[in-house]
C-alpha positions in Angstrom: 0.0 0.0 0.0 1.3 3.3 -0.7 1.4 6.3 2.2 -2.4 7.3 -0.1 -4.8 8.4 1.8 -7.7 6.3 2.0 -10.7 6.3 1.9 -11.3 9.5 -0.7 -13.8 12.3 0.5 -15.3 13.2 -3.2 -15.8 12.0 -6.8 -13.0 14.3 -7.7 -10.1 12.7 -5.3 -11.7 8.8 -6.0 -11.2 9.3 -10.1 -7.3 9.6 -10.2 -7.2 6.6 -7.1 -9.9 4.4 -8.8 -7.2 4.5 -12.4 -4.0 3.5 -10.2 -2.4 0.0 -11.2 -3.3 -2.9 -9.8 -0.3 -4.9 -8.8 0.7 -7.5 -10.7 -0.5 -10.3 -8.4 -4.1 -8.9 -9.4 -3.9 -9.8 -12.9 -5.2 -12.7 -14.6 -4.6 -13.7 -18.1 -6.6 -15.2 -21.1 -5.9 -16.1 -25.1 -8.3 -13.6 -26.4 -7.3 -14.8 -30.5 -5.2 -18.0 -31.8 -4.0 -18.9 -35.0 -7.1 -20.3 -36.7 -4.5 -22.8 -38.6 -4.9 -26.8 -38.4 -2.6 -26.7 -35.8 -2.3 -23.1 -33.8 1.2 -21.7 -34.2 0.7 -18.5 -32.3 -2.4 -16.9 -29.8 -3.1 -13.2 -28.5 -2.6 -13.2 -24.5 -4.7 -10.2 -22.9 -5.2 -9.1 -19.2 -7.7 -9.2 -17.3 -9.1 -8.5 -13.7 -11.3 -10.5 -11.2 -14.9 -8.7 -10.5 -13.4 -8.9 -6.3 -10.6 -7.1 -7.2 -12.6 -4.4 -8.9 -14.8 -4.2 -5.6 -11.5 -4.4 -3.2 -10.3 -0.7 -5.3 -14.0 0.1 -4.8 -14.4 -0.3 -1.0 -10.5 1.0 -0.1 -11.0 4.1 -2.1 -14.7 5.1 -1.7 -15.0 3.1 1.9 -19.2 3.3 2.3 -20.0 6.2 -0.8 -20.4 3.4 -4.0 -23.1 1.3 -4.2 -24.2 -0.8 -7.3 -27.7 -2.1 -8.3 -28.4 -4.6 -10.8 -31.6 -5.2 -13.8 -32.4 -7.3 -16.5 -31.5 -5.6 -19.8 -34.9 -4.7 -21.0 -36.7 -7.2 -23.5 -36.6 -5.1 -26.6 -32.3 -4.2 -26.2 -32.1 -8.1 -26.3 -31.2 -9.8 -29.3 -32.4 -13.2 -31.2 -30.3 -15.5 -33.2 -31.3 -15.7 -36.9 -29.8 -18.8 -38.4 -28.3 -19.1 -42.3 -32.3 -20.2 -43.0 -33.8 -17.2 -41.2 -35.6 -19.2 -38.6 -34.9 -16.8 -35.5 -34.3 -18.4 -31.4 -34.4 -16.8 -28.5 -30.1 -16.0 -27.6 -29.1 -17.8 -24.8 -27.1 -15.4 -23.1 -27.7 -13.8 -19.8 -27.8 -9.7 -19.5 -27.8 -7.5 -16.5 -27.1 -3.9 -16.3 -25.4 -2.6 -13.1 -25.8 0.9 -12.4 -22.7 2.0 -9.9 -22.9 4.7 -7.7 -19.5 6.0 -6.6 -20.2 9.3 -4.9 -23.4 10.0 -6.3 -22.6 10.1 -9.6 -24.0 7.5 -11.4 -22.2 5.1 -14.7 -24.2 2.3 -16.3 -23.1 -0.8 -18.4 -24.3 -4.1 -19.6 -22.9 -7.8 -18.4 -23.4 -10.8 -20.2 -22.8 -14.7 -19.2 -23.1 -17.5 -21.5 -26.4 -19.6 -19.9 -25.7 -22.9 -18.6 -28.4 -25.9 -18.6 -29.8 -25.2 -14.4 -29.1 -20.9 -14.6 -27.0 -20.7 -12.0 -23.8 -20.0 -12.9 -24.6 -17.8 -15.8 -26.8 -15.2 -13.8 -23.4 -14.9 -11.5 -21.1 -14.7 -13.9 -22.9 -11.8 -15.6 -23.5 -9.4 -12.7 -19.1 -9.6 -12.2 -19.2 -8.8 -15.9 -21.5 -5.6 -15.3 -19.6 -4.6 -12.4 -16.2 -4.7 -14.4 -17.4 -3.0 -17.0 -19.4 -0.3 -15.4 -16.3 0.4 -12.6 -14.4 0.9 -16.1 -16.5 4.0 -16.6 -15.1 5.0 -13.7 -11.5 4.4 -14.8 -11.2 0.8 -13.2 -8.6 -1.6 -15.1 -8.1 1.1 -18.0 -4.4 0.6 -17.0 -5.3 -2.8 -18.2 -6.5 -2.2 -21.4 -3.7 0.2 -21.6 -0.6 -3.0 -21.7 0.8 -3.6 -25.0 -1.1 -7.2 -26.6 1.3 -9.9 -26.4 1.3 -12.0 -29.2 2.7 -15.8 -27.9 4.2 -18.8 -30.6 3.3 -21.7 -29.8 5.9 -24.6 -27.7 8.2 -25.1 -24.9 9.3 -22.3 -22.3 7.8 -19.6 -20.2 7.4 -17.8 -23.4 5.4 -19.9 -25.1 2.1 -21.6 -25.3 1.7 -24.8 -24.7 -1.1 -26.8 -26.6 -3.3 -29.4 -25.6 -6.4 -31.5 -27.3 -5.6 -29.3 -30.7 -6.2 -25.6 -28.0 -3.6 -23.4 -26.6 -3.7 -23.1 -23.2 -1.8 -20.7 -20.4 0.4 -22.8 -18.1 1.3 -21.5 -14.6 4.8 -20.3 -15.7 3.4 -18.7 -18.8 1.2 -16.1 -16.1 4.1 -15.6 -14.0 6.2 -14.8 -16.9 3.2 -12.4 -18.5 3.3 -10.8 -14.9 7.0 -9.9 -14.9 6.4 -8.5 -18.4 3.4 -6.4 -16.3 5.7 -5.1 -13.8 8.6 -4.2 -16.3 5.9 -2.4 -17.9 5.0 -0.2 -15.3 7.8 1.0 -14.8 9.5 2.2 -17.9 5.4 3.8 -19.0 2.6 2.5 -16.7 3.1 4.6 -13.5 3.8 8.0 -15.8 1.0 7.4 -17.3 -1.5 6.2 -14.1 0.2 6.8 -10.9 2.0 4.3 -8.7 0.4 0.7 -8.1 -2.4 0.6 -5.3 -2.4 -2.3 -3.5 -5.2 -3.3 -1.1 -4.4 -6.9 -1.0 -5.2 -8.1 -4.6 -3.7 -11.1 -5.1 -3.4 -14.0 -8.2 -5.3 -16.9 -7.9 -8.9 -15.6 -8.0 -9.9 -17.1 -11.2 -12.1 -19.5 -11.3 -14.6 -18.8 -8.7 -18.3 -19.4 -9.4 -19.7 -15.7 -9.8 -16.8 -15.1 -13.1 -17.2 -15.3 -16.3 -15.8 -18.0 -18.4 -11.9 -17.2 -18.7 -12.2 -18.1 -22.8 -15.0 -15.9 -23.3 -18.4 -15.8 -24.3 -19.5 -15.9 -28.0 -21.3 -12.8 -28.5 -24.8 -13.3 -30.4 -24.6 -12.8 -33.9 -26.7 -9.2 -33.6 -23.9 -7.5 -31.6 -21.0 -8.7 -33.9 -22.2 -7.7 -36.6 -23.4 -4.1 -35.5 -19.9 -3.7 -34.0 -18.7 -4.6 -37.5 -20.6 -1.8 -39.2 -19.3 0.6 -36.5 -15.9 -0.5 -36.5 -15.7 0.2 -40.7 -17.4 3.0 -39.9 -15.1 4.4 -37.2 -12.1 4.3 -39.7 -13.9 5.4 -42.8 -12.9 1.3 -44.3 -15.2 0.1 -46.8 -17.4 -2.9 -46.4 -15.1 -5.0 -48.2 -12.3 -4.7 -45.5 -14.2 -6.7 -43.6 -14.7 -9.3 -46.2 -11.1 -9.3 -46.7 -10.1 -9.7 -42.5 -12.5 -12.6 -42.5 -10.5 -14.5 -45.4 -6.9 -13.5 -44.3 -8.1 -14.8 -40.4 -10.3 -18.1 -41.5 -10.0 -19.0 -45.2 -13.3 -18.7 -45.9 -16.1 -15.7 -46.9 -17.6 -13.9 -44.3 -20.9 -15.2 -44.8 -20.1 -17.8 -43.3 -18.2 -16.3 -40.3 -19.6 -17.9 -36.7 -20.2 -14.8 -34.1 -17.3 -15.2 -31.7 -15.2 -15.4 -35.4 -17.1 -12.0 -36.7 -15.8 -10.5 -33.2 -11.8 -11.8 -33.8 -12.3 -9.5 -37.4 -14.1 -6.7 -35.4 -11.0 -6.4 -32.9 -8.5 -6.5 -35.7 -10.6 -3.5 -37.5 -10.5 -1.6 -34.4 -7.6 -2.0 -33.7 -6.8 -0.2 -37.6 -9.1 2.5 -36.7 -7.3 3.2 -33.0 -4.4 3.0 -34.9 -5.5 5.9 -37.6 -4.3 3.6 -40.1 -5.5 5.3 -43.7 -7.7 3.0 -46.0 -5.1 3.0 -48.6 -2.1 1.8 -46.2 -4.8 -0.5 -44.7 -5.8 -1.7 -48.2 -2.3 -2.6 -49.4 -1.3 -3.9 -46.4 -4.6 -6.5 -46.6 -3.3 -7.3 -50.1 0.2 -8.2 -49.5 -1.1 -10.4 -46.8 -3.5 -12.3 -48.4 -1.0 -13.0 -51.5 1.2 -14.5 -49.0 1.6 -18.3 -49.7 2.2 -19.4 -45.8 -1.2 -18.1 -44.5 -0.8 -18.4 -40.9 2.3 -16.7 -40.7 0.9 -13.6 -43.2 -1.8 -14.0 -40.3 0.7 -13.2 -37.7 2.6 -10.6 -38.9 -0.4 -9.1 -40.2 -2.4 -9.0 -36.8 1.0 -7.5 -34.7 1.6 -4.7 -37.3 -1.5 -4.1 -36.6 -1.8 -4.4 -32.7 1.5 -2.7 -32.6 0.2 0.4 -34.3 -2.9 0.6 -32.3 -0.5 0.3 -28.8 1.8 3.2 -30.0 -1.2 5.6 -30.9 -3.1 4.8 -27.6 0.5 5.2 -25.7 1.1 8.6 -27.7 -2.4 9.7 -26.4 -2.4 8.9 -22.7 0.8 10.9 -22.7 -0.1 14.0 -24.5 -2.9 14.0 -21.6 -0.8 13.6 -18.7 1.2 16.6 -20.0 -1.7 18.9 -20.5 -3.1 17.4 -17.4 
């Protein structure tokens, strides 16, 4: 714990306390993308943080002034499933809106949970999704979503994945290993950019308990993918055809045919182009070289960190140009 004192009195001294780091320990770590080859060669490793963690920062910095309530996403914001013959099913997937409170003023966002076959878990899982996602509104884990991706190859060594039953999988030394690269990272940008790391007793180890979502991810329904599609072209002024031309550099085949947690792995890549401010044209040419590459899954690779590593440097140049006029 740093010599912070805690609890804040007001919104205003909660906000720069409620962005600090989290210390490594906190972090948890998931393959958010793999190689969609035969055999993966290489996944995308993200951060991520347990919904106890997010209330720990909650309670130490706000003590007894945050408060969240929880609702049913309302019937007509839900989505259905149409299937390739039209026929449209009810979606499976469990929403809840949490409305936090932190000092009276008042954020909103939506969780979701895959159901499972007796709703229990699911209904769990999505209120810790809610409460992540509406405490980032408030400037929880953005130091998070501000670490470079890490992009992994597959086989032996803390560096690398290892496989197993044809799925990449994080081993023990391969989160230990991600949470030196956390720490090294914090030091040379992360506390310029956030302040120094808040600890109130966050440690590793959380995963896995019954009220989190699953670690791999729920397939979002086919709605939302592809109206994040059309805002993500959108966003960077890309035409509709750069999405046609993601989905058959990342799966071989048209996008037609994309499944929705597929149409979400070429919505990430095009915002990522779009946070990057890469120009149509570059983005274009770079699209084309790629797909006249012969080894696919390697034009995959190098295609998807030139992209990620754009997206990283833009974001990083931003955060700082705030802090200075800050």
């Amino acid at each position: 714990m740093s010599d912070t004192t805690l609890p804040a009195s007001s919104i205003d001294e909660a906000l720069p306390l409620l962005r600090r780091p989290f210390p490594p320990e906190a972090l948890n770590f998931k393959i958010q993308a793999q190689d969609r080859g035969e055999t993966p060669r290489w996944g995308q490793v993200v951060a991520y943080l347990n919904a106890r963690d997010v209330s720990g920062r909650l309670n130490a910095v706000c003590g007894g002034r945050w408060h969240a309530r929880y609702r049913p996403l309302a019937a007509e914001l839900r989505p259905v499933l149409v299937g390739n013959q039209g026929q449209v099913r009810p979606d499976p997937t469990v929403f809840v809106v949490c409305s936090l409170n932190v000092f009276g003023v008042i954020r909103e966002d939506v969780g979701e949970a895959r159901d499972d076959p007796q709703r229990v878990r699911a209904p769990k899982a999505a209120y810790s999704d809610a409460l992540k996602r509406a405490g980032v509104q408030f400037g929880l884990g953005h130091v998070v979503y501000a670490m470079p991706r890490r992009f992994m190859n597959v086989g032996g060594g803390v560096e690398r994945l290892p496989i197993k039953g044809g799925r990449l999988r994080l081993s023990a030394d391969n989160e230990r290993w991600l949470r030196e690269r956390y720490a090294e990272w914090l030091e040379e940008e992360g506390v310029a950019l956030f302040g120094a790391v808040l600890d109130h007793g966050a440690r590793a180890g959380m995963v896995g308990d019954e009220d989190e979502a699953d670690p791999e991810g729920p397939e979002a329904p086919a709605s939302i993918a592809v109206a994040r599609a059309a805002r993500a072209t959108d966003a960077g002024g890309y035409p509709a055809a750069m999405f046609v031309g993601f989905a058959e550099l990342l799966f071989d085949h048209p996008a037609a045919g994309l499944e929705p947690g597929q149409v979400e792995q070429v919505v990430g890549l095009l915002e990522c182009a779009s946070v990057g401010q890469v120009p149509p044209e570059l983005l274009a040419t770079q699209l084309d070289r790629a797909l006249k590459v012969s080894d696919r899954a390697e034009a995959r690779r190098l295609f998807c960190a030139w992209l990620t590593k754009r997206a990283d440097r833009v974001a990083t140049e931003g955060r700082r140009a705030e802090a200075q006029a800050a």
